[in-house]
FIFIMAR-910060 format. One record per residue (C-alpha): x, y, z; residue number from 1. Coordinates in Angstrom, 2 decimals, decimal comma, padded with zeros to 5 digits, m for minus. Layout:
<sites>
> X;Y;Z;NUM
...
</sites>
This chain:
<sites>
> 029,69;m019,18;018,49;1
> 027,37;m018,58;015,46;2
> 028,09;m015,25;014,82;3
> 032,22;m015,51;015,60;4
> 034,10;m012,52;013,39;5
> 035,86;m015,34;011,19;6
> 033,37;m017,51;010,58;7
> 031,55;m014,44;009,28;8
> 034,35;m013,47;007,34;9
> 034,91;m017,13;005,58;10
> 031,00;m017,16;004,68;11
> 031,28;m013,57;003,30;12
> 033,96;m014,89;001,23;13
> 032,33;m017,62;m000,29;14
> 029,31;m015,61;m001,25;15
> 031,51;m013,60;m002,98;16
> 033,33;m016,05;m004,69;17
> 030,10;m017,84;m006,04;18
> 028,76;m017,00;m009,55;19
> 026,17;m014,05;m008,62;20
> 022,62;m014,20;m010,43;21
> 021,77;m011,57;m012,77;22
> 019,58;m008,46;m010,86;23
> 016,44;m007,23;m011,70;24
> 015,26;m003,68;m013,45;25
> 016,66;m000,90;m011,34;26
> 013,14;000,93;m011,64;27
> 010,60;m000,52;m008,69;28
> 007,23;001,04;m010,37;29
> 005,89;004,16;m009,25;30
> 003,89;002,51;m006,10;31
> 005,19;000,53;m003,53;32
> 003,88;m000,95;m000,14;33
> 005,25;m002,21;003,61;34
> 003,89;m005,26;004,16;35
> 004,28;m008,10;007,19;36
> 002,19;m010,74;005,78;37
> 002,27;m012,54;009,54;38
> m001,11;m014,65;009,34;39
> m000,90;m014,31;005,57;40
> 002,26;m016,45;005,06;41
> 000,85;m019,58;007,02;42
> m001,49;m020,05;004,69;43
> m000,43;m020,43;000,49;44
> m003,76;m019,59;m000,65;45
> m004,43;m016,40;001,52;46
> m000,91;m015,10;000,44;47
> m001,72;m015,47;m002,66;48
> m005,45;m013,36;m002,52;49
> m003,52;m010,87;m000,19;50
> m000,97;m010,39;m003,14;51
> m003,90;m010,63;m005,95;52
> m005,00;m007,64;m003,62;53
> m002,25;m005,90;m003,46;54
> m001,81;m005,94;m007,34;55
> m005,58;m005,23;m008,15;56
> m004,88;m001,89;m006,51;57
> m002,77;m000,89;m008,60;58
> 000,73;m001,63;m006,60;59
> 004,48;m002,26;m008,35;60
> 006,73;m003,99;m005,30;61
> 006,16;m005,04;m001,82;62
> 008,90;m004,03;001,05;63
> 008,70;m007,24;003,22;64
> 010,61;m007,94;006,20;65
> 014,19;m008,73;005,67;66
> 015,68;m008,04;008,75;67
> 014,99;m006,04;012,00;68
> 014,73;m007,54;015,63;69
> 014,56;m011,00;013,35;70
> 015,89;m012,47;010,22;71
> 013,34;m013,43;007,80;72
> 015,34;m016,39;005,75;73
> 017,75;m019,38;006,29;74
> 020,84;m018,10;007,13;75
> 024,07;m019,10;008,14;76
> 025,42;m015,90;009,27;77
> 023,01;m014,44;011,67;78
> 022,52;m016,30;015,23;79
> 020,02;m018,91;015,40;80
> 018,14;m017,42;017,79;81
> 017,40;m014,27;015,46;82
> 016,20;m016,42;012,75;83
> 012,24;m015,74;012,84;84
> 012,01;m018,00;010,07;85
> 013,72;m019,71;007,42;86
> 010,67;m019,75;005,02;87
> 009,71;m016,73;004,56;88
> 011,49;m014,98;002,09;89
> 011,13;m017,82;m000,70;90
> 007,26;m018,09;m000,12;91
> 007,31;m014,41;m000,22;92
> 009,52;m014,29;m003,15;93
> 007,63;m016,82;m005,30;94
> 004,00;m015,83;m004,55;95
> 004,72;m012,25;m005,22;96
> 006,35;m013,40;m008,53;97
> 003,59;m015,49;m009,91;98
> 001,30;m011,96;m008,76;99
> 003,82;m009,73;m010,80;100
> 004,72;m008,00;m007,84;101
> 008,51;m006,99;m007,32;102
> 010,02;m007,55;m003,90;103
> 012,03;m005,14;m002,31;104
> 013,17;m006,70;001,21;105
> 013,55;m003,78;004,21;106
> 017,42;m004,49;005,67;107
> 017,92;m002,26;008,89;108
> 020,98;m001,89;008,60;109
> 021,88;m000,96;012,69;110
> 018,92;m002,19;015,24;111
> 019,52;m005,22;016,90;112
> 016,71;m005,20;019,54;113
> 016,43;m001,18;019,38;114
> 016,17;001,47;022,76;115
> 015,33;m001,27;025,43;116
> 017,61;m004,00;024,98;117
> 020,49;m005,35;022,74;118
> 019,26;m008,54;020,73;119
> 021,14;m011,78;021,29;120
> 023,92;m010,60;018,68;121
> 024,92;m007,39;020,75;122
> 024,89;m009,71;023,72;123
> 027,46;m011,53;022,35;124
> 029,50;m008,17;021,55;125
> 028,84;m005,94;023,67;126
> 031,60;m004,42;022,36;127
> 029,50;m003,12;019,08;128
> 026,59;m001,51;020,80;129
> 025,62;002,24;021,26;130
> 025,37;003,01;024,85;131
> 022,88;005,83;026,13;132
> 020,48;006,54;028,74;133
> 022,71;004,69;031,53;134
> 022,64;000,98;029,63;135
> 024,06;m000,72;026,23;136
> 021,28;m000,89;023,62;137
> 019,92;m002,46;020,83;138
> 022,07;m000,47;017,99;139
> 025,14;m001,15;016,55;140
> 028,39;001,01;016,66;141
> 028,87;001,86;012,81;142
> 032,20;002,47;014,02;143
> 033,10;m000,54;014,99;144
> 034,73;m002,38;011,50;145
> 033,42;m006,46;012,64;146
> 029,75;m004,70;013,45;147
> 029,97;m003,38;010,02;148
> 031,50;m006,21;008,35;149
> 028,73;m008,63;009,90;150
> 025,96;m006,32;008,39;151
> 027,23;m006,32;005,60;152
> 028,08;m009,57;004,82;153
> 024,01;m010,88;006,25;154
> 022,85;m008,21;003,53;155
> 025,16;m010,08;000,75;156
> 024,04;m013,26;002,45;157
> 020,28;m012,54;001,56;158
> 020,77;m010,85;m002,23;159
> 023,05;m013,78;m002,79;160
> 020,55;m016,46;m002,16;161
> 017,71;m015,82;m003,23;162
> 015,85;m013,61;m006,37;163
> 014,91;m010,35;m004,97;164
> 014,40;m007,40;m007,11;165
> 016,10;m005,30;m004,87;166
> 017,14;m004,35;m001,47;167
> 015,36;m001,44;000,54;168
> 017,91;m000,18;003,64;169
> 016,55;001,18;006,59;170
> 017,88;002,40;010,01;171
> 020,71;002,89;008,41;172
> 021,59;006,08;010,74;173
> 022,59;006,55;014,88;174
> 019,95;006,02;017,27;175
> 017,99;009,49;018,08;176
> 019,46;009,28;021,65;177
> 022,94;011,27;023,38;178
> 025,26;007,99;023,28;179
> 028,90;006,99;022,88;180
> 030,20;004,06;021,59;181
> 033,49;002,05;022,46;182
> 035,34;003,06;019,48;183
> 033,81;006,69;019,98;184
> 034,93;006,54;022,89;185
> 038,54;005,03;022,08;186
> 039,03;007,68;019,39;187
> 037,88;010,59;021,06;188
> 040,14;010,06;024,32;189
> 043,42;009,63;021,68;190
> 042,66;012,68;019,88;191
> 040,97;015,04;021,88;192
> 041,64;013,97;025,66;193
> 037,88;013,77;026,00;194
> 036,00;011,54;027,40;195
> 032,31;011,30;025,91;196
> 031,13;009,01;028,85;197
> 031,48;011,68;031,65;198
> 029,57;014,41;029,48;199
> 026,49;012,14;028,09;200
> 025,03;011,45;031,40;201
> 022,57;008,80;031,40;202
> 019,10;010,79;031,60;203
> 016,71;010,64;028,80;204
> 016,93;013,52;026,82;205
> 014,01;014,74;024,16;206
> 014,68;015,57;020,71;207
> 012,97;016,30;017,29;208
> 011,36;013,44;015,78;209
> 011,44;011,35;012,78;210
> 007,84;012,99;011,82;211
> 009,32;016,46;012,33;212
> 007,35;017,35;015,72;213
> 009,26;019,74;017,91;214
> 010,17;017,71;021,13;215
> 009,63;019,27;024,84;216
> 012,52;021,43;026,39;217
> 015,55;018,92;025,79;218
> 017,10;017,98;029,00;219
> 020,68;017,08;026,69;220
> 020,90;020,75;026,35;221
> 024,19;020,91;028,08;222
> 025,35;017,76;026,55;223
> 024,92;018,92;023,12;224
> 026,21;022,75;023,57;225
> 029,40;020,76;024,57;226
> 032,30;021,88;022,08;227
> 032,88;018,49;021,88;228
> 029,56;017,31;020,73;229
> 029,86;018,83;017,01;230
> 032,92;016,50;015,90;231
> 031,37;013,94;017,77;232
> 028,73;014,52;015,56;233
> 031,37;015,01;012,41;234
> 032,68;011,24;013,46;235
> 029,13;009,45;013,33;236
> 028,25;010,73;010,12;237
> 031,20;009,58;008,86;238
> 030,85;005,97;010,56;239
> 027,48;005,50;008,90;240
> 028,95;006,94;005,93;241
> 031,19;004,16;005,97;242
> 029,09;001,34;007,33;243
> 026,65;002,26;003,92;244
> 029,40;002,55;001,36;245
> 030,27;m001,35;002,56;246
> 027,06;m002,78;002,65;247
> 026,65;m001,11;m000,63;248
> 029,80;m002,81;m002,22;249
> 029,07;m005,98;m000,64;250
> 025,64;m006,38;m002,11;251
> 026,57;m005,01;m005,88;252
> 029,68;m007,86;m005,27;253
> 026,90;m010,93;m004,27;254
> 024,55;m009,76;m007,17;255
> 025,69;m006,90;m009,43;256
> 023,56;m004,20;m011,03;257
> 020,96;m005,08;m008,16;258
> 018,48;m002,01;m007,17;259
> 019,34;m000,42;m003,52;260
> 017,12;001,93;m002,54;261
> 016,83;003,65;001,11;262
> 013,75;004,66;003,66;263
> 014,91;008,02;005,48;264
> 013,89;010,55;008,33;265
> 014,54;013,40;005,57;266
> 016,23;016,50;004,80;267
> 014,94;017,86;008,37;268
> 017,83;016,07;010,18;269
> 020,67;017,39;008,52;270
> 019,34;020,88;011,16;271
> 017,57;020,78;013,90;272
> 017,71;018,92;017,36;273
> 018,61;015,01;016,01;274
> 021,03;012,85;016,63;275
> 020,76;010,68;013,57;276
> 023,59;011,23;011,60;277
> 021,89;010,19;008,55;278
> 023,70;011,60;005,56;279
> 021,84;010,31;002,87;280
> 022,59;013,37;000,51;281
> 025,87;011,71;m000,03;282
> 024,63;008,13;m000,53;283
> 023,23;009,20;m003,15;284
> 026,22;011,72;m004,73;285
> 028,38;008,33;m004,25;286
> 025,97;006,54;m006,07;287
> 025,27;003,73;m003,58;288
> 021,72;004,13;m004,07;289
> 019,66;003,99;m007,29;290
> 016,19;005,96;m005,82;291
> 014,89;006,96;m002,10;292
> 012,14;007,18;m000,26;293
> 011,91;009,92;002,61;294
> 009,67;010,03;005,41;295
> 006,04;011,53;004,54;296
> 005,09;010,96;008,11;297
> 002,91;013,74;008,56;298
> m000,56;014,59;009,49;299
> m001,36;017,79;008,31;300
> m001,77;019,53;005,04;301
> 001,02;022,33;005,65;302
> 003,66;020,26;007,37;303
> 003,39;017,21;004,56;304
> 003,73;019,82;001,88;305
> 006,93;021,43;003,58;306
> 008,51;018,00;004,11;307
> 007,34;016,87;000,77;308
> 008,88;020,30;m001,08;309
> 012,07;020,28;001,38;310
> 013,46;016,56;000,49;311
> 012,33;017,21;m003,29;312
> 014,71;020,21;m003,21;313
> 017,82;018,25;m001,91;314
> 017,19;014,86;m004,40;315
> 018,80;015,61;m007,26;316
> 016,46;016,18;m009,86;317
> 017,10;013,02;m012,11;318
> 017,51;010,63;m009,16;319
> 013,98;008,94;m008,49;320
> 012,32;010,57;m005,60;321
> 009,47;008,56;m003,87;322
> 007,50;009,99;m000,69;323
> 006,26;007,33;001,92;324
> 003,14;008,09;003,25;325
> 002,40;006,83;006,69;326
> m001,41;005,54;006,42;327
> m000,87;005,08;010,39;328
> 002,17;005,14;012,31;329
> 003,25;006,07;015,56;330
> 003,24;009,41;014,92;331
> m000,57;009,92;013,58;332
> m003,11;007,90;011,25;333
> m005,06;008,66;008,59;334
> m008,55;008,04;009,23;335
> m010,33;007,56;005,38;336
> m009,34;007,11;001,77;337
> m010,20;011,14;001,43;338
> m007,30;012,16;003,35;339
> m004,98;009,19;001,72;340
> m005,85;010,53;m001,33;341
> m005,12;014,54;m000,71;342
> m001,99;013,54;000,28;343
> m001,16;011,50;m003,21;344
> m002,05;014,71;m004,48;345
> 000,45;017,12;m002,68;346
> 002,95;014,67;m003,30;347
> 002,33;014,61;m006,56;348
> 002,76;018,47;m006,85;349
> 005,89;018,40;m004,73;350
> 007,51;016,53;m007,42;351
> 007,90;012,96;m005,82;352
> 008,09;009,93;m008,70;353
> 006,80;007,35;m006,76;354
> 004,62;006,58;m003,13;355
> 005,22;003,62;m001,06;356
> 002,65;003,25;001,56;357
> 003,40;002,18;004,98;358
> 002,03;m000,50;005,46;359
> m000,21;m002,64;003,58;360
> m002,42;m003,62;006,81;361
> m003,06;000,04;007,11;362
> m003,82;000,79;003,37;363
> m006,11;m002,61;002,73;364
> m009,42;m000,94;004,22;365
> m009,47;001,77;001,47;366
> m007,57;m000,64;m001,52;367
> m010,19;m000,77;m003,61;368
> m011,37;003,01;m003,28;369
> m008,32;004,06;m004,12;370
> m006,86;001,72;m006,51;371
> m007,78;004,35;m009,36;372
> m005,77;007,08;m007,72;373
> m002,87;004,21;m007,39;374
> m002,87;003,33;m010,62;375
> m003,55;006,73;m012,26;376
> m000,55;008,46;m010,27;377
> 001,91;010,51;m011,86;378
> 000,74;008,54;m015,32;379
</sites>
């Protein structure tokens, strides 16, 4: 089996063991963008207009796909089957070098196949998946030490082999659902007598959002007023506590000095009705990260501005601070390069560094409109 816990550990070793390459700049630029590049990168010569694009308007670094339902190089730790393709990441890599573009792969750091289904991987071990809403799903169980040790060692795997500038983390947090886990589980029956399956139920249950929209009446109300829930709570944060701290050490170990940076929901979660457990405040007190970029997910003037002022207050106020505006999302769109630009603006007065844009195919309509805001901000 591909993904067996020793064979994972023996390749992790080796990467460690070889001679790591020397890391890029820890500073990004002030503007960053998502991009997919999914027609782009079958053709050489339309990769390399859409980067020319991308650096005519005025953008530092790309975040391209490094791994979420699929892993976007050659690797020999991740199951075949999730490999998407081996190619990728060095035509990526190169073009965007030759463009003077920095890349900043996205690593989520726990999806594997998200709320429908565990990917092939979780199949395998079921054993390190989240289970909620009556069926194991596609997230890993930070507690679980070979679930962290494998996601740790792919991110190592990809620093390791090829010249990135730096790595960008992402879902690197619980899944917003009320779930247990088998070492949740485990724990909570030796120390507390509790059982989590018999009080998590398996109906859906609605809670606050990653854009910081107030969900409908939550049906886990009982679940969560539990007096169970807040240690169980306590537990996770420490788990992904944990499962960041070794990623962290395992990519400074494959290349040190190199950048890690972090997309989050935001300050909101650390209140409210989530089930994230996405302590990110301490990620960067630890000093596993070297600048962030919160969720700017919003689509209207007073509720970006809040966000905006609320995660500006909790980054410390040397630690580089970008916002990530979501041109369109799930959540909402925004419609015209006026409304792209205001919000440039109120990030700018809340403070943020840096903007990375999600995503590139959303921003390219209005590039060249804007590329004089891009390049003027925060200069």
């Amino acid at each position: 089996m591909r993904n067996d816990f020793a064979v994972i550990s023996a390749i992790a070793l080796a990467l460690a063991t070889v001679a790591p390459r020397a890391a890029a700049s820890a500073s990004p630029g002030r503007i960053g963008v998502y991009a997919g590049f999914e027609e782009e990168i079958k053709s050489p010569e339309t990769l390399r207009q859409a980067m020319r694009r991308i650096k005519a308007a005025g953008i530092d670094f790309i975040h391209c796909p490094g791994k979420d339902h699929a892993v976007f190089w050659d690797s020999q730790i991740a199951p075949r089957e999730l490999i998407k393709d081996p190619t990728y990441m060095e035509k990526i890599l190169r073009c965007a070098h030759e463009e003077g573009l920095k890349v900043y792969p996205v690593f989520c750091v726990a999806i594997e196949g998200g709320d429908t289904k565990p990917n092939v991987l979780l199949r395998r071990n079921p054993s390190w998946s989240f289970f909620y809403e009556g069926a194991r799903r596609g997230y890993i169980d930070p507690g679980n030490p070979e679930a962290r040790q494998y996601e740790a060692s792919l991110a190592a795997e990809l620093v390791a082999k090829y010249e990135v500038d730096g790595l960008s983390l992402d879902y690197a947090r619980c899944p917003n659902r009320i779930g247990y886990t088998d070492s949740g589980r485990a724990e909570f029956l030796q120390k507390y007598k509790v059982d989590l399956a018999t009080i998590v139920g398996d109906r859906p249950a609605a809670l606050d959002t990653e854009g910081g929209k107030q969900a409908a009446r939550s049906a886990s109300a009982t679940t969560r007023s539990n007096p169970i829930w807040p240690e169980w709570r306590k537990w996770r944060v420490q788990q992904v506590n944990n499962l960041v701290r070794e990623l962290g050490v395992a990519v400074k170990k494959a290349k040190p000095g190199l950048p890690i940076s972090s997309y989050v929901w935001g300050y909101h979660t650390y209140t409210g009705n989530f089930e994230v457990c996405q302590d990110w405040v301490t990620w960067i007190d630890e000093g596993i990260l070297d600048w962030i970029n919160p969720s700017g997910y919003r689509y209207d003037d007073a509720s970006f501005r809040q966000a905006a002022r609320l995660n500006r207050k909790h980054v410390p106020a040397n630690f580089p601070f970008y916002i990530t505006i979501g041109v369109r999302t799930s959540h909402g769109s925004l419609k015209n390069a006026a409304e792209i630009r205001k919000q440039m603006k109120m990030a700018a007065e809340a403070g943020a560094d840096g903007l990375v844009f999600f995503t590139w195919e959303s921003l390219r309509p209005f590039a060249e409109e804007l590329a004089g805001d891009i390049k003027a901000y925060r200069r």
